[in-house]
C-alpha positions in Angstrom: 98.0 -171.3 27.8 99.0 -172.3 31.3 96.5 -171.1 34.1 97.9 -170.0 37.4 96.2 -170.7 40.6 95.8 -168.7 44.0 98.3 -171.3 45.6 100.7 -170.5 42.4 100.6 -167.2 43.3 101.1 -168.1 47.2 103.8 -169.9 46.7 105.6 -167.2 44.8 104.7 -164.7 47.5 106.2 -166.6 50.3 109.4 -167.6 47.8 109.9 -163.8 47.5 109.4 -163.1 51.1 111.9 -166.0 51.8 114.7 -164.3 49.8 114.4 -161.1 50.5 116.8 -160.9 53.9 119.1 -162.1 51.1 118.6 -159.7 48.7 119.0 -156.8 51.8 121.9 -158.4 53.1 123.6 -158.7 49.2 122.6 -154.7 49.3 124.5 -153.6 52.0 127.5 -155.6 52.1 128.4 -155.1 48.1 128.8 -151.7 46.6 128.9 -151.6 43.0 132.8 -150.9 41.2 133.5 -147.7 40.1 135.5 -147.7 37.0 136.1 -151.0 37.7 137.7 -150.5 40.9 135.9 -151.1 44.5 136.8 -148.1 47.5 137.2 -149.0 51.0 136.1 -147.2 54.3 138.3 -147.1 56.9 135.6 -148.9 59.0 136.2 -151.8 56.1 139.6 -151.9 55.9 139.7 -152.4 59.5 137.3 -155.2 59.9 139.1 -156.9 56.7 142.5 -156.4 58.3 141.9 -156.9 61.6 143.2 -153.7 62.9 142.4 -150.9 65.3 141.1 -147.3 63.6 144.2 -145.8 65.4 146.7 -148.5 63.6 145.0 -147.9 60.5 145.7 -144.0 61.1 148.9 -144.9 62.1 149.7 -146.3 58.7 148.3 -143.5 56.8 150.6 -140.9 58.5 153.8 -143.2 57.9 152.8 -143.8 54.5 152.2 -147.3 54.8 148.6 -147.1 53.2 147.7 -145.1 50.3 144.7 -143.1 50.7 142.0 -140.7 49.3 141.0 -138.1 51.5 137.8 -136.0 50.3 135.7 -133.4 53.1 135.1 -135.5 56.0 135.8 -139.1 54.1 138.8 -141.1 53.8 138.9 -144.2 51.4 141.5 -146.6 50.1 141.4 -148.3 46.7 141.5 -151.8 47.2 143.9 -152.9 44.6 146.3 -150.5 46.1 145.8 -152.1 49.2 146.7 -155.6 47.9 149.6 -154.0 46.1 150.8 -153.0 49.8 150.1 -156.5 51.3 151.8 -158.6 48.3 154.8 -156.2 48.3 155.4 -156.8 52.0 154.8 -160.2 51.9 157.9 -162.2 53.5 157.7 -166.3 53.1 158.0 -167.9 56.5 161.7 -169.3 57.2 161.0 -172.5 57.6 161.1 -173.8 53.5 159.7 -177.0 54.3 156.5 -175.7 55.8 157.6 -177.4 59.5 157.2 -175.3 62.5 
């Protein structure tokens, strides 16, 4: 049987203390699937496409974006939002990659 000592116990103390900002951080940036399928806010969608609330809005109301819209929340599956961005993908014109 293998005996544990105070410092054992210290050490694992501080190498808990050490991970936890990572364990926080994990906790607020990744929200678990549902159904296998992850929902965005339209805070997130901006930040991941780089756009202003009122462009994001702007593609809701031309029906650009597909959306949920529930009592005071607004949220937009993520595959459908890939779906959008692949289907509107155009290759540059330039087929040798030159500019």
């Amino acid at each position: 049987m293998e005996v544990y000592t105070n410092e054992d116990s210290q050490e694992l103390l501080q190498t808990l203390k050490d991970a936890l900002p990572y364990i926080e951080y994990i906790m607020k940036t990744h929200k678990p699937l549902f159904d296998g399928e992850r929902y965005l806010t339209s805070e997130e969608l901006c930040n991941i496409l780089k756009i202003s609330r009122r462009s994001l809005q702007d593609y809701r109301n031309n029906g650009i974006l597909p959306f949920i819209q529930l009592p005071g929340k607004v949220l937009f599956r993520e595959s459908d939002i890939k779906k959008v961005l692949e289907e509107r993908f155009r290759p540059s014109y330039n087929s040798e990659g030159v500019l």
